[in-house]
C-alpha positions as CSV (number, residue, x, y, z in Angstrom):
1,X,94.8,-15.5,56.8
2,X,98.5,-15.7,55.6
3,X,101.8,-16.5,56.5
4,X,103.3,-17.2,60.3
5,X,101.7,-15.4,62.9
6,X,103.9,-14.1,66.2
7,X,103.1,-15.9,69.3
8,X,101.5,-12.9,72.7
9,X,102.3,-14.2,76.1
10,X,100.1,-12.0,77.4
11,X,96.4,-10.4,76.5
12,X,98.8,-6.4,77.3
13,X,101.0,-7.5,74.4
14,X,98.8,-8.3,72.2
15,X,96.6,-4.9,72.9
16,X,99.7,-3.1,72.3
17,X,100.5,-4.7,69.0
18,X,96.9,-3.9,68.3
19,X,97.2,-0.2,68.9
20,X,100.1,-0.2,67.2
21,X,98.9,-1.6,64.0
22,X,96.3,0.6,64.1
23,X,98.3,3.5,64.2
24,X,100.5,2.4,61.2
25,X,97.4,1.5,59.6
26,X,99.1,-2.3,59.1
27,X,96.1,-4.5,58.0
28,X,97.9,-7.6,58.1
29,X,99.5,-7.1,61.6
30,X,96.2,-6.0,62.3
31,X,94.3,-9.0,60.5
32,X,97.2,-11.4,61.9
33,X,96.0,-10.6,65.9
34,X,92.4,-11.9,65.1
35,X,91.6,-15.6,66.6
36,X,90.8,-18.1,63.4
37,X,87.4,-18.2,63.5
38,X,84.7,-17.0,61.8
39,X,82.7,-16.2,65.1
40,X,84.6,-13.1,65.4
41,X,83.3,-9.8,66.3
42,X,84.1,-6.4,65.8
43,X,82.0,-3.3,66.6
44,X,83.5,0.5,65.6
45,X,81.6,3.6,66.7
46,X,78.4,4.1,65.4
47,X,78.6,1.5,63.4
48,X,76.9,-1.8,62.5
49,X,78.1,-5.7,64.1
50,X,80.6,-7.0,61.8
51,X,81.3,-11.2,62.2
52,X,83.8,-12.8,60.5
53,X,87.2,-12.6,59.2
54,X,86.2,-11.4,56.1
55,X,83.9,-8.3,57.7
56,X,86.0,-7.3,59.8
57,X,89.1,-7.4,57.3
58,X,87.5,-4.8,55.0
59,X,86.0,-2.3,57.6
60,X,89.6,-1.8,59.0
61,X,90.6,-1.7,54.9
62,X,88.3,1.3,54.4
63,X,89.2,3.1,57.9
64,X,93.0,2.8,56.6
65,X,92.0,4.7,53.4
66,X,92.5,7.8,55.8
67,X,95.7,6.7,57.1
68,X,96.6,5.4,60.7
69,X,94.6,6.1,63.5
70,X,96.6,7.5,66.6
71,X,95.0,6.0,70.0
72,X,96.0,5.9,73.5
73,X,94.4,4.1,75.4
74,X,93.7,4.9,79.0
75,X,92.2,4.1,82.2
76,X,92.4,0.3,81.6
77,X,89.9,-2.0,83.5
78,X,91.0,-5.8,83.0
79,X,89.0,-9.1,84.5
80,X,91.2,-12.0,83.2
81,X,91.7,-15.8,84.1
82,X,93.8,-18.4,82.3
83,X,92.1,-18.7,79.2
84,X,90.4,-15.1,78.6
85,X,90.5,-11.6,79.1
86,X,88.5,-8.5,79.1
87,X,89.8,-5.2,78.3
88,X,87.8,-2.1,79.0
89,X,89.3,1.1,78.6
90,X,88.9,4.8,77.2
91,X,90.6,5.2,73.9
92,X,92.0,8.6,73.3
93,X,92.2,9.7,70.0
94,X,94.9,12.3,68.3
95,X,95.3,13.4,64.8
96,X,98.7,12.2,62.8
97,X,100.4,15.4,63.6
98,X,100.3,14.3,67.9
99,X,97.2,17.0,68.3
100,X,94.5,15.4,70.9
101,X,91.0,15.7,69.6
102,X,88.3,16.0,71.8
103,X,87.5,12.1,71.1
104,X,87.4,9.5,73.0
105,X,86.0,6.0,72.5
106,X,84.9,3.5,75.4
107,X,86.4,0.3,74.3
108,X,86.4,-3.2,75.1
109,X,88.8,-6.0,73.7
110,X,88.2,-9.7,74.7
111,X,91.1,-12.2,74.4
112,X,91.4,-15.8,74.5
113,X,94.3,-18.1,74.9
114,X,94.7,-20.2,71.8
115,X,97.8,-22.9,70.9
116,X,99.0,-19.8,68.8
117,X,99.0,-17.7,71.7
118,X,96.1,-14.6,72.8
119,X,94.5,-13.8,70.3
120,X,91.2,-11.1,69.6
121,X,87.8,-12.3,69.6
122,X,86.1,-9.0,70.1
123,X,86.4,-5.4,69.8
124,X,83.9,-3.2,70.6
125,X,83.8,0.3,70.5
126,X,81.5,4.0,71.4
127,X,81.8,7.1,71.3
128,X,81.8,8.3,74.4
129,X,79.2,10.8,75.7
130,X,81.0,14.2,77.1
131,X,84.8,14.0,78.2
132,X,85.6,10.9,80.2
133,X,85.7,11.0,83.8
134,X,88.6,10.8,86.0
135,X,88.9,7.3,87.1
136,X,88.9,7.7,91.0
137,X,91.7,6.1,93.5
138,X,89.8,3.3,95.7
139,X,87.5,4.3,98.1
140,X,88.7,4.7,101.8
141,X,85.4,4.3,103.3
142,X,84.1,0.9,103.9
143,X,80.4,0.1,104.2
């Protein structure tokens, strides 16, 4: 893990640098958001546990072979408190040229509050099954 990494204020800023690095396919950004520990876990679709820095680093190395991978993510669900948070949303996928593919990933991201700032400790992500539904206003009934 090299050189001086930027400080996030919040768990949203450091998703978006996430899903931006992604996008440029910028492993070191992308290496540089990852807490410093070795307990570390990231899960891409269909794919195995990875834990560790090391792991991790080269299954984002090989998905950058292809280039960047365009995401949007949408329909955010977040449960935070001081130290942590937990990001659930629907990832929607597009090619390079801004064409949506008929992809979408349910992901979740937890963050933690380090003295460098929120960092990743998790990333998990599926496939999910059939198009996503609409995420629904709050109910006006109560029972």
């Amino acid at each position: 893990m090299a050189g001086a990494r930027k400080q996030f204020g919040t768990a949203d800023d450091i998703e978006t640098a996430l899903y931006d690095a992604i996008g440029r396919a910028d492993l070191d950004a992308l290496m540089a958001l990852w807490a410093e520990d070795e307990e570390i876990v990231c899960i891409h679709p269909d794919g195995s546990r990875l834990i560790g820095y090391a792991a991790i680093r080269a299954s984002w190395e090989e998905i950058f072979t292809r280039g960047g991978v365009h995401i949007h993510p949408v329909q955010l669900h977040a449960s935070q408190n001081m130290m942590s948070a937990v990001h659930n949303l629907i990832e929607s996928v597009s090619t390079p040229e801004g064409k949506q593919r008929d992809i979408h990933i349910i992901a979740t991201n937890v963050y933690v509050k380090t003295p460098l700032g929120w960092r990743i400790v998790v990333h998990h992500a599926s496939v999910a099954p059939g198009k996503p539904e609409i995420e629904r206003g709050p109910a006006t009934v109560l029972h």
